[in-house]
N, C-alpha and C positions, 0 to 999 in steps of 0.2 A: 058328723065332721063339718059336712056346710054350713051348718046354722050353727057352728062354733065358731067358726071363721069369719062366719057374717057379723057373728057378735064384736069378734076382735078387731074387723074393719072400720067398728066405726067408733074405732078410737082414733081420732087425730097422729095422735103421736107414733098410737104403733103402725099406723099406715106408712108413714114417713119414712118412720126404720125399717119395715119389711120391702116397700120399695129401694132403699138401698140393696140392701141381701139379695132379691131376685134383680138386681140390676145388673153388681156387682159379680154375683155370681154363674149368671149366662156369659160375662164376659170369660170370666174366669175359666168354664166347659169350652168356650171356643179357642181362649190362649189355652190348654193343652192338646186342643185338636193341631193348634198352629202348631206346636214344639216337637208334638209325635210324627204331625206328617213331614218337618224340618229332622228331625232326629232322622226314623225310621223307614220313612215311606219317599224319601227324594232322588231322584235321578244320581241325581252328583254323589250324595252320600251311600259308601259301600254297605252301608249295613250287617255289619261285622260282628260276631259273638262281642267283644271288647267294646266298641262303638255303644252297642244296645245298653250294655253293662254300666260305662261310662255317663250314659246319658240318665239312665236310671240312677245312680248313684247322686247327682246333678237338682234332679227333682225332688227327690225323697231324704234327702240329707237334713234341707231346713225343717223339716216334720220331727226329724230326729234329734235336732241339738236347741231350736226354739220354741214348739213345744212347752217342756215344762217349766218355762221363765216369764213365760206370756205372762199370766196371770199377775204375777207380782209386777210388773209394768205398767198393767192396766188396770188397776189399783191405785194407780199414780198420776197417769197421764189421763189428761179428756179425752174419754171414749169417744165422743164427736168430731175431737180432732183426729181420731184416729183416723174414723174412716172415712175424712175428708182428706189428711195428708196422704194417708197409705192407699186410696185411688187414683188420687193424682198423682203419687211415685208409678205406681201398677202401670197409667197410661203413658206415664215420659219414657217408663222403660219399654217398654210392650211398642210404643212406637220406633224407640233407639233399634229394637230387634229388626224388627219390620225394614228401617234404612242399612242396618249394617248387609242387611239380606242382600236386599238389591245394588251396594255398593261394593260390597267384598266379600260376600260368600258368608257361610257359616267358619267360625273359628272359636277360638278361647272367648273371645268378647263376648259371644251371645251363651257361652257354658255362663258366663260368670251374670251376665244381665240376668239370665235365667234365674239363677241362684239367688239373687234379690229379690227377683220379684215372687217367686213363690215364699221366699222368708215373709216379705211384709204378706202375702195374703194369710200364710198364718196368724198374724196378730189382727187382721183385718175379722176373720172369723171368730177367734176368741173375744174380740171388742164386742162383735154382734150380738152373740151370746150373753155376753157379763152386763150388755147396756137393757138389755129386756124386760128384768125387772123393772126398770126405771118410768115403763111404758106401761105394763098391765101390770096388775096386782089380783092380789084375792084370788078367787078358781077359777081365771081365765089364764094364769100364770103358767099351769099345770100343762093348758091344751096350749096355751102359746110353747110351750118348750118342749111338744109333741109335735106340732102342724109346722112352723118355722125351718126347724133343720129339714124334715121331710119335703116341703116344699120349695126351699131353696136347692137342696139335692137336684130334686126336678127340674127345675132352673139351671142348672147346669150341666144336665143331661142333656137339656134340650138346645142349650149352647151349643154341648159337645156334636148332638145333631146336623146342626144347625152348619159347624164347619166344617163337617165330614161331607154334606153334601155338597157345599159350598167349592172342596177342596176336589169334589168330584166331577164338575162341572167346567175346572179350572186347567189351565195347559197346566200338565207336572213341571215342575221348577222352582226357582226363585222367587218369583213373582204370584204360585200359588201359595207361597209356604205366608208371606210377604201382605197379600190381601191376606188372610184370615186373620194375622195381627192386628192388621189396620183396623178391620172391624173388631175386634178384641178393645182396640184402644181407645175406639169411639163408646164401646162400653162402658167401662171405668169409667172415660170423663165425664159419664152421665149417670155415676153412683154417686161421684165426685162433687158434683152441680147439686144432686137429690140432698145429700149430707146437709149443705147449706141449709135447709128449709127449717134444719133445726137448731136450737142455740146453742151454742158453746155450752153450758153447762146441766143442760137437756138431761145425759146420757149419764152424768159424774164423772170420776167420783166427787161424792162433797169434800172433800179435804186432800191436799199433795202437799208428800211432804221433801224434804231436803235430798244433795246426792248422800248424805252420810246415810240418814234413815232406808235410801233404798236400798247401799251396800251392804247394810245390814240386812236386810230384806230377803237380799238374794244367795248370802253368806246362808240366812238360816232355812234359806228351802234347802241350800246343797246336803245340807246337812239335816234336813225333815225327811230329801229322799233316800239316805243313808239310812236314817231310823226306822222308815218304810220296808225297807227292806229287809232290815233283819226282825219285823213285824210280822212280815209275810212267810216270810222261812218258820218262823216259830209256830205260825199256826199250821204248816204241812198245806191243805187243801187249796188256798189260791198259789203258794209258791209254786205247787206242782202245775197247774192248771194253767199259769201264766207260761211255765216252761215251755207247757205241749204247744199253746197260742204260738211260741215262738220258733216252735221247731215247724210248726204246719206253715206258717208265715213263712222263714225262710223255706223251705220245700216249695211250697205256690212262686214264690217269686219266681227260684229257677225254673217251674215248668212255665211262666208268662211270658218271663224274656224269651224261653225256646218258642213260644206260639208267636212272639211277634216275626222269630226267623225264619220258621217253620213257612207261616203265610207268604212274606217277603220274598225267599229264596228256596223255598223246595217245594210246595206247592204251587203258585205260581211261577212264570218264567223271572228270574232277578232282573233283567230290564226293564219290566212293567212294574215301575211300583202302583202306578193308579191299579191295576190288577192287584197286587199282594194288598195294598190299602183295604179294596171293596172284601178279599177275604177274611183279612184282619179284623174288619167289621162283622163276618156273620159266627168268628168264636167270642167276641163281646158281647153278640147277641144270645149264643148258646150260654153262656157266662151270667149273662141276666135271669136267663130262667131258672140256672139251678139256684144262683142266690134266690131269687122269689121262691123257690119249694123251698128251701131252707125257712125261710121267713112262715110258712103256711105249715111243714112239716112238723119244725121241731116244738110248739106247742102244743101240738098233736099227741105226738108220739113221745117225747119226753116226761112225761108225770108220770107214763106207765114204766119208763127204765130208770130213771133220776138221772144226775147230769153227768154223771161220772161215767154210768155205760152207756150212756150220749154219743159221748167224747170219742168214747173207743168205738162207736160203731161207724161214724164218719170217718177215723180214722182208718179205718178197714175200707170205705166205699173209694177214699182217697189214694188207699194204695193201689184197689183195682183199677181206680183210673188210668193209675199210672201204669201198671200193667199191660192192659188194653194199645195202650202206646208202644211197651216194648215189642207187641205181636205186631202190629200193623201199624203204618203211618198214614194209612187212607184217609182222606178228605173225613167219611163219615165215623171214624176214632176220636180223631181230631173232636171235633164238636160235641160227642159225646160225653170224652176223657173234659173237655172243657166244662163240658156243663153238671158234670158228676163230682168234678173239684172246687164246682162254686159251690158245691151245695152243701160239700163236706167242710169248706171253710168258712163259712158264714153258719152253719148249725154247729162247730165248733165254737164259734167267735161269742156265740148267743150263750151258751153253754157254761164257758171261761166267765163272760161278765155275771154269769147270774151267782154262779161259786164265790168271784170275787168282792162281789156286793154282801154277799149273803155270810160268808164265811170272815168277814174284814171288820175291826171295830169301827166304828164312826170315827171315833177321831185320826182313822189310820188310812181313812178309806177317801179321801183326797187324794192323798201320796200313791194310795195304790197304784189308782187308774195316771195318775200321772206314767208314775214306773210303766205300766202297761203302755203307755201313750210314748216311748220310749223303746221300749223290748220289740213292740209291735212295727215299726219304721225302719229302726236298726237293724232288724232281721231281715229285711226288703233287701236296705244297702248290700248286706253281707249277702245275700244269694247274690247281685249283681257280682258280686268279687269273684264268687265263688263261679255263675255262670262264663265267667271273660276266659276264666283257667280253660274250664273241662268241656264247654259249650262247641262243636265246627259252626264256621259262619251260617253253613245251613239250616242250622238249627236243633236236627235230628240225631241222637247217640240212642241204640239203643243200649246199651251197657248205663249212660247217666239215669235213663229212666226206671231202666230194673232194679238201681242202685237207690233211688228216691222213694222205690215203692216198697224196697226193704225196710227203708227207714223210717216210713208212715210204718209200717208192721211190727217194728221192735218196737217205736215210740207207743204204739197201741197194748204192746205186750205189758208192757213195763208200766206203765200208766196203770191197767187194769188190776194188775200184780200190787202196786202200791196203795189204788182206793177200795180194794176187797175189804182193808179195815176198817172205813170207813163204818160210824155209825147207821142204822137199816136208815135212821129217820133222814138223811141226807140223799138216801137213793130214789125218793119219788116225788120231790121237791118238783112243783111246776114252777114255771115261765112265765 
């Protein structure tokens, strides 16, 4: 992998753009460290089942509704201007937050700033991605659209790092939530400035065309992911597969929102949010590990079961997590139940894409992942709704979690129930 990278560097162009993406996207890990510890982790803010719910719904909405129209936009517009404009929106807003902070508190203003500025980083990342070709060609192509997302990920972990500690070292208030934007904002303007290095028509596309041709455009996605879907219903194996993605999806949400209340208000004392903060920090860490078993397990272990009793045995580890939870609420559940649900929904997650690739015709298999790229976000929102209902501010029901872990266990019954017909050759399919 180094000496693929090494290769990729010393291409002028793609240095350019990759320096945007890891510029761009540390800021990006540090504006949601800013918004979480504003959300969730502030003196002033209660931190309320509703509150968490609301603010969740906030972040993850643009994921949900921009999304699947990116593409056909950026298909149209200069990719260079994209992520020259859409940094320099990121920093005007990310600093607007930052003053409203220290002028009047959090309010609807910074719901609604918020909700911009994560809409444009969605199109900011799909620019990134669609401008890459433009940079490598040939089989450097393959390991650039390996190494890039991976890498920039990293970049924004190390962000998010980067303002956890920052946020940690800081008086709790206004003025911690306030500095981490700042720096967020000084980010951006320096994806913003990086963008410059390249030309206007650098990145593409070669040809834009009219507002009619786009109407058209987007008239016949609504109507491509209409046809998607009764593509996916027709052939049984991803429609199912998508489903279960989206019942484990909403299941994980509500158990997240409860871990962020959990840490805040019933593990720690609710006054100390810098305490509920640093706990909140070690189930993201427990969180990391079982995604990385997940990443290391299921090509392991998968080829020997296929993807379908995959599916259902995550589904089964995810109900005990949950379980585990209804018996004890102890510190060391907690972590455990956390790092047994990463692990069951990312070896889910891997499981669903490899069926949907595999099971999907080409020409249907755009639209697929779109839909998934939709089902996937929208299920987020719907647990926040669903958590604001039946969630105490504390965080803790055990009645919600015995009832979540039912439903990891029917969702696993009936799954199984339905791919036993599957053909043998679909059951040892590797990863």
């Amino acid at each position: 992998m180094i000496g693929e990278l090494r290769e990729l560097l010393r291409l002028r162009d793609f240095r350019r753009l990759f320096a945007v993406r890891l510029v761009s996207q540390t800021g990006d890990g540090m504006f949601e460290v800013g918004l979480a510890s504003l959300f969730f982790f502030s003196p002033q803010n209660a931190s309320t089942a509703t509150g968490v719910a609301q603010a969740f719904a906030v972040l993850l909405l643009p994921f949900t509704v921009v999304g699947p129209w990116a593409g056909v936009l950026l298909d149209r517009w200069r990719r260079r201007q994209v992520l020259f404009v859409g940094n320099l929106v990121r920093a005007a807003i990310t600093l607007a937050i930052a003053l409203v902070l220290l002028t009047g508190g959090p309010g609807l203003a910074v719901f609604v700033l918020a909700l911009v500025s994560i809409s444009v980083n969605r199109f900011l990342l799909s620019a990134l991605s669609a401008s890459l070709p433009r940079v490598v060609g040939g089989r450097l192509l393959l390991t650039a659209n390996s190494l890039t997302p991976t890498l920039g990920a990293a970049a924004a972990i190390a962000g998010a790092v980067a303002g956890f500690a920052l946020g940690l070292v800081l008086t709790p208030g206004r003025g911690r939530d306030a500095t981490i934007l700042a720096v967020a904002t000084v980010l951006f303007a320096a994806a913003c400035a990086l963008a410059t290095r390249m030309s206007r028509d650098l990145l593409g596309p070669d040809t834009r065309e009219d507002a009619v041709s786009l109407s058209r455009a987007l008239h016949a996605l609504g109507r491509g992911l209409v046809d998607g879907a009764r593509h996916l219903r027709g052939r049984g194996t991803p429609a199912r597969a998508l489903a279960v993605m989206a019942t484990h999806r909403f299941v994980f949400g509500v158990v997240f929102i409860a871990s962020i209340l959990i840490s805040r208000n019933l593990l720690e004392d609710p006054a100390d949010a810098s305490a509920g903060l640093r706990t909140f920090g070690t189930v993201l860490a427990a969180s990391a590990v079982g995604f990385t078993l997940a990443v290391v397990l299921t090509p392991t272990l998968s080829p020997r079961t296929g993807p379908h009793a995959w599916i259902v045995y995550c589904l089964v580890l995810a109900a005990a997590s949950q379980l585990l939870l209804t018996a004890t609420i102890s510190r060391w559940a907690v972590l455990i139940g956390a790092a047994a649900l990463a692990l069951a929904a990312q070896g889910t997650k891997i499981a669903v894409d490899t069926i949907v690739q595999r099971d999907t015709d080409d020409t249907f298999r755009g639209r697929a992942f779109a839909l998934y790229d939709v089902l996937y976000n929208a299920a987020f929102v719907g647990a926040a709704a669903l958590a604001a209902l039946v969630l105490p501010d504390a965080g803790y029901s055990r009645a919600v979690f015995a009832a979540l872990g039912l439903v990891y266990l029917a969702t696993a019954a009936l799954y199984r129930a339905r791919s036993r017909s599957e053909p043998a050759r679909t059951r040892g399919v590797a990863f």
